[in-house]
Phi, psi and omega in degrees: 000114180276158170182120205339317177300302190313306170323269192348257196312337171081049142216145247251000159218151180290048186257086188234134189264152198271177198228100166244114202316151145096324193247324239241058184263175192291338166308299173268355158288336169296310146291005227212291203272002169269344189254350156110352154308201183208091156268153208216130180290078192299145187232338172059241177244048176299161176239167186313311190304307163288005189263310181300346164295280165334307212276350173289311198287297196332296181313315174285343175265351175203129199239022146278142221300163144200166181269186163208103141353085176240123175264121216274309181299352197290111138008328185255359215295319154343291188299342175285299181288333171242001141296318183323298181310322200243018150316331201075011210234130235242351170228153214195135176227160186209154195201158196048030168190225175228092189295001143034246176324351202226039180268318170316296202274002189248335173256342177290340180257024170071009201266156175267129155277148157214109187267149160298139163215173174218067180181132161319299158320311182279345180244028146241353179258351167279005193255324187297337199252345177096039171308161154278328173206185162221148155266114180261082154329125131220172188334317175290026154255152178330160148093200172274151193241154170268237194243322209247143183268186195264346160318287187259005183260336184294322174303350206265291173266025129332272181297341171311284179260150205249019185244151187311131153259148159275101181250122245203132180106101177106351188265104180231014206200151176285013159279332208264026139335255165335297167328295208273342143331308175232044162256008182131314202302163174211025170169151195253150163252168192183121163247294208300351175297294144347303190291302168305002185302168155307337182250015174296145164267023197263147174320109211308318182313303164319312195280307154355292197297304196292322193273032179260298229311174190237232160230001166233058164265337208258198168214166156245124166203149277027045164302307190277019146254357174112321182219097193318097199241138166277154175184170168278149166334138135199214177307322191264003176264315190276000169268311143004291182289309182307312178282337173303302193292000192250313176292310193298353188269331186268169207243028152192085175330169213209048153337332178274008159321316198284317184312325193275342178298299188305325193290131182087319179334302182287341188297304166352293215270298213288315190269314197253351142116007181304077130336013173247285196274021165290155146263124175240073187315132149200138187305213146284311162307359187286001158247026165255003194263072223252008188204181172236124193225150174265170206299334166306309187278358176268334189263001177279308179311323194279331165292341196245336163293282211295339197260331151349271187303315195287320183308298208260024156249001178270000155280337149302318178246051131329000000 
């Protein structure tokens, strides 16, 4: 399946994986871009040294496009962004912040931005500043989320921007594929599918919680920070919700309750396999997510659902 992103980026299907701390490693991004996707490296609060340590393996596991993941709140991010430009390394996504400032060095060394964003306004000031694409995110995806959902928000920045979106969030299947195709879209990202692949390291008991899940498994919590994050129910969502509800009645709430809950939680889950007093991040979708497959059979399955559904609903206007 060709589709303006596939050009750009030089890869044979509009298959992009998402970038999840603690899972989105050179193991499973390398597979993922060995299987014609485009895998993406996560780096989190990586320092420069450690990102060039992945991004040194990465090369040796693949000689197909792939990204790399810089989240803008990372502390290191300077520092990060300018090992990158003289990396070799030909694409680049960014999350939490504005990549702004690093727009100079980054088309002077030739690399495609593609920032996450979840809002209009944010995809028109990344086409403005000269991303290459945008990731349009909404809420039914794992992790931290915005406000708006991806149904009605994709279509919206379409008609905004004239450079390709991606669209992420709610998507496990070669319908939800399809969907977002033919709202505009011209390529999909998928984490929570990606987190159970075979060649995911995340701890089976994690892979295990998702593909147990149901379609009312997850929650959202840190709203009354500001900053939202989805995942499954389990012990620590539910102490979670009880001290959100508890700060929130005072009249200068005591946030760092909720940061000492949180420290640590996905490394928890995702490495050491706690599923009770883990963050176990996923989306909504995540009771379409029932088996563990490598990553070649999930994106031939997902062309092959979606090239289905275009067959059998273009028969409707027959």
């Amino acid at each position: 399946m060709q589709t303006q992103i596939t050009e750009i980026l030089g890869i044979d299907y509009p298959i992009f994986q998402g970038a999840m701390a603690w899972i989105s490693d050179e193991d499973l991004a390398s597979a993922v871009s060995n299987a014609g996707g485009l895998g993406i490296i996560g780096t989190g609060n990586d320092t420069a040294d450690q990102v060039k340590e992945k991004v040194e393996r990465m090369f040796t596991l693949t000689d197909k496009p792939f990204a790399v993941n810089v989240m803008l709140l990372n502390p290191h991010a300077d520092a990060v962004m300018e090992y990158l430009v003289t990396s070799g390394v030909k694409i680049i996504t960014t999350g939490a912040g504005n990549p702004g400032k690093y727009m100079d060095q980054i088309q002077e060394a030739g690399i495609h931005l593609i920032p996450v964003v979840s809002s209009v306004a944010l995809a028109k000031r990344m086409e403005r500043i000269g991303a290459t694409a945008i990731v349009v995110e909404g809420m039914e995806a794992g992790g931290h989320i915005g406000k708006q959902t991806t149904l009605p928000l994709v279509p919206q920045v379409v008609d905004a921007v004239s450079i390709p979106v991606i669209a992420a969030g709610g998507i496990a299947d070669g319908r939800g594929v399809a969907a977002v195709l033919m709202l505009g879209a011209q390529g999909v990202q998928l984490g929570t599918l990606f987190s159970v692949a075979k060649e995911s390291n995340a701890h089976p008991d994690f892979k295990q919680a998702v593909i147990k899940a149901n379609d009312i498994a997850t929650v959202v919590t840190g709203s009354i920070s500001g900053h939202p994050v989805r995942v499954l129910r389990n012990q620590l969502t539910k102490e979670f919700l009880r001290v959100e509800k508890e700060i929130t009645s005072q009249d200068q709430p005591d946030l760092a309750r909720l940061d000492a809950l949180g420290k640590d939680s996905l490394r928890r889950a995702v490495v050491e396999g706690d599923v009770k007093q883990g963050s176990v991040m996923a989306g909504q979708i995540a009771g379409l997510v029932n088996e563990e497959q490598s990553c070649e059979a999930i994106i031939q399955q997902l062309m092959h659902e979606a090239k289905e559904t275009y067959q059998a609903k273009a028969k409707l206007f027959q």
